[in-house]
C-alpha positions as a Python dict, from the first residue, in 0.01 Angstrom:
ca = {
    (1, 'X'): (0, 0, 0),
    (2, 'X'): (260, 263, 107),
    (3, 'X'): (483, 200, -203),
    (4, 'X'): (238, 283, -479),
    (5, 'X'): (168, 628, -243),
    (6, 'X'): (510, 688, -250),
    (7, 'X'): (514, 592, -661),
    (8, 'X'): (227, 824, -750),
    (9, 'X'): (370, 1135, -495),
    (10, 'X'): (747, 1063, -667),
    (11, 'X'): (611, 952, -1074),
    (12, 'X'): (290, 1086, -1101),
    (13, 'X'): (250, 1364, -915),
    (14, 'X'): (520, 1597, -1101),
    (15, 'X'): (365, 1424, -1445),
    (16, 'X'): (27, 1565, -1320),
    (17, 'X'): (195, 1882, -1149),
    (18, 'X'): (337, 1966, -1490),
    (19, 'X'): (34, 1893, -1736),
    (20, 'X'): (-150, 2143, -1535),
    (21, 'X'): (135, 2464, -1566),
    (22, 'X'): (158, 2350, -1950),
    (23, 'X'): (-254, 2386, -1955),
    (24, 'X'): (-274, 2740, -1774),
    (25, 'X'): (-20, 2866, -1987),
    (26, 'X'): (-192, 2728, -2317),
    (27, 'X'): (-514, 2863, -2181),
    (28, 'X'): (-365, 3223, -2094),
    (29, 'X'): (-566, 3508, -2265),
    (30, 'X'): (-342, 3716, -2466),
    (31, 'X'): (-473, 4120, -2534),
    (32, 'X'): (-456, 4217, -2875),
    (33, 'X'): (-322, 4551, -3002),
    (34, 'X'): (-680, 4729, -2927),
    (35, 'X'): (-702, 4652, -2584),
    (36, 'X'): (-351, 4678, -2524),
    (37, 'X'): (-374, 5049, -2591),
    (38, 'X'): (-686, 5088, -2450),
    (39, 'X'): (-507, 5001, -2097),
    (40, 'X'): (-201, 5252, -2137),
    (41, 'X'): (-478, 5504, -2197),
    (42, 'X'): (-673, 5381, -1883),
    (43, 'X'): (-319, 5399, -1680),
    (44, 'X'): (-183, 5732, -1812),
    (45, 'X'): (-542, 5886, -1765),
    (46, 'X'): (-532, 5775, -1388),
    (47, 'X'): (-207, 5914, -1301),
    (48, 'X'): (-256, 6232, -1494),
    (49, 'X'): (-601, 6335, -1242),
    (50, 'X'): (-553, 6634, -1070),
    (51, 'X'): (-477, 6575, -716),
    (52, 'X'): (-391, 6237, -734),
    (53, 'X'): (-41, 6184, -499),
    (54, 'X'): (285, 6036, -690),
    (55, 'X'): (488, 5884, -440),
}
């Protein structure tokens, strides 16, 4: 019993660990040019407001 734990925590588990970081980063949304510029404009126009504090 405790050696196929200790097979699927030592073989398995980094198999399974990795299949999941390869599927978030396949899944990761990437912005396109519009929106992309669409946040700088959203940034610059919230630290340009009068009386907002730069530290």
């Amino acid at each position: 019993m405790s050696t196929e734990l200790w097979f699927f925590a030592v073989a398995i588990g980094p198999v399974l660990l990795g299949g999941a970081i390869v599927y978030a980063l396949m899944r990761r949304r990437r912005i396109n040019p519009v929106e992309d510029m669409r946040r700088e404009e959203a940034v610059r126009d919230l630290y340009d407001k009068p009386g907002s504090r730069s530290r």
